[in-house]
N, C-alpha and C positions, 0 to 999 in steps of 0.2 A: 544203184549198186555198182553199173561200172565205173562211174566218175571217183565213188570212194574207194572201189579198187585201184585204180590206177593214180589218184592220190596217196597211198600208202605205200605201191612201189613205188610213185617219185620220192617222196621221204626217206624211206629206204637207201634206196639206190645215192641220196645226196650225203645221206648218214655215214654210206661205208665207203664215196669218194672221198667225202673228208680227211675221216680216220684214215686211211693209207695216204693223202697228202700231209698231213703231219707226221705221218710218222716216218712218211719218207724224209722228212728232213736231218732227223736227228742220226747221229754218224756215231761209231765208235772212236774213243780216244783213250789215250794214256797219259794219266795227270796223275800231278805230285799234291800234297798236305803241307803246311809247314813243317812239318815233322820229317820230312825226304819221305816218302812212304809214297808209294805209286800204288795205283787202284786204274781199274780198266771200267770205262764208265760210258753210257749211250747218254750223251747231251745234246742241245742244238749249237752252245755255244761255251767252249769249255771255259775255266779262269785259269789254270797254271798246266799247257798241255805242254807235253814232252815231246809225242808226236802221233801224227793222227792227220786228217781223219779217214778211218779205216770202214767201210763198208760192211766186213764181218767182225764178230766178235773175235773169232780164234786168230785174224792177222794181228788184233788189238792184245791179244794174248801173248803173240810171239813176238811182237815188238818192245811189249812189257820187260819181256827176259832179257832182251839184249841189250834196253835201254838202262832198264831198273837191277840189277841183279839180286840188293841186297835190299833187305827191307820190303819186302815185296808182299802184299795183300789184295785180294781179289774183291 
């Protein structure tokens, strides 16, 4: 009984260092479409970044404005 215990928190515990090591990877950015259209997006590795990468979302917000003015979608 304790062996299976303490095998299910190690599962556990490897399950939720995982997910927060991936997720710590991935950064906020500000990227364009072909279309000029800027969008504020959480990737690991962006394809047309304008500028980034931002740790929170709301810096990736306020860079959007100053970057993108017109055309702008979230």
């Amino acid at each position: 009984m304790l062996k299976k215990t303490l095998a299910i928190l190690g599962v556990l515990a490897f399950v939720l260092v995982s997910s927060l090591g991936f997720a710590a990877e991935k950064k906020w950015y500000v990227t364009k479409d072909k279309n000029n259209v800027c969008y504020v997006k959480q990737v690991a590795n962006p394809k047309n970044p304008v500028a980034g990468p931002f740790d929170k979302k709301a810096d990736a917000q306020k860079a959007k404005t100053e970057k993108c003015p017109k055309k702008s979608k979230s």
